[in-house]
N, C-alpha and C positions, 0 to 999 in steps of 0.2 A: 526561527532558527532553533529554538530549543527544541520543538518533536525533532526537527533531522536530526540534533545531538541524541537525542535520547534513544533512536532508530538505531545510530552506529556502534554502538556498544555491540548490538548483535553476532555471537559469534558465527559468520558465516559459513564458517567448515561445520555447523550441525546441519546445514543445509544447504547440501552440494551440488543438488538436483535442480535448484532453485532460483530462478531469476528474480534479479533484483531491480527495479528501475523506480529513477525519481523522476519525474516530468515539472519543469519551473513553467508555472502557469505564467509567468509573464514571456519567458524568452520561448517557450513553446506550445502557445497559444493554441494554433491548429490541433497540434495534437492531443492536447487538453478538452478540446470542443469535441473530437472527433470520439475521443473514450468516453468523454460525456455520454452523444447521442449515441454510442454504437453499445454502452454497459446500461441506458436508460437510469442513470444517477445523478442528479442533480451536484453541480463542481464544491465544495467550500473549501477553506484552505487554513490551517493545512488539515489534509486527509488522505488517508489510508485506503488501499483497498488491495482486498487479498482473492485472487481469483485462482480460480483449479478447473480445469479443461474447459477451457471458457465460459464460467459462472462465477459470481462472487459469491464465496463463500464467508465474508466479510468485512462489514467497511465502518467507517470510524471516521470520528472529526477533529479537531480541536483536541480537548483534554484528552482523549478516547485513544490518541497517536503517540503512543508507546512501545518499546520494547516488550514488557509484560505479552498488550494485546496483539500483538505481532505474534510473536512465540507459542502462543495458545492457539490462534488461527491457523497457525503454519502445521501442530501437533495433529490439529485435529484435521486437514487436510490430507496430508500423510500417514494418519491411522496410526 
């Protein structure tokens, strides 16, 4: 629970272009499996992953699942 707390801080109107989605590895298993095999990234939880016209431009685990690394990922996607 604490990365999703530290995620929400994000002010979301810096990034209005921007889709945001959390997938609950237990309650959406499939879909979980499915971005797995379909981005070739093995699952850990909790983690991050920041993708731009479909590539990860980067992902993160555990400690790694912060606002900070969100907002720098997101900067440097967006140019």
């Amino acid at each position: 629970f604490f990365a999703k707390r530290n995620l929400e801080i994000i002010e979301k109107d810096a990034f209005e272009n921007v889709d945001f989605y959390l997938i609950d590895v237990i309650q959406g298993r499939i879909v979980s499996r499915y971005l797995s095999d379909k981005i070739g990234l093995r699952h850990e939880s909790p983690q991050l992953l920041v993708l731009h016209e479909g590539r990860i431009i980067w992902h993160g685990s555990h400690h790694q699942v912060n606002a900070d690394n969100l907002k720098s990922a997101m900067y440097q996607a967006l140019g």
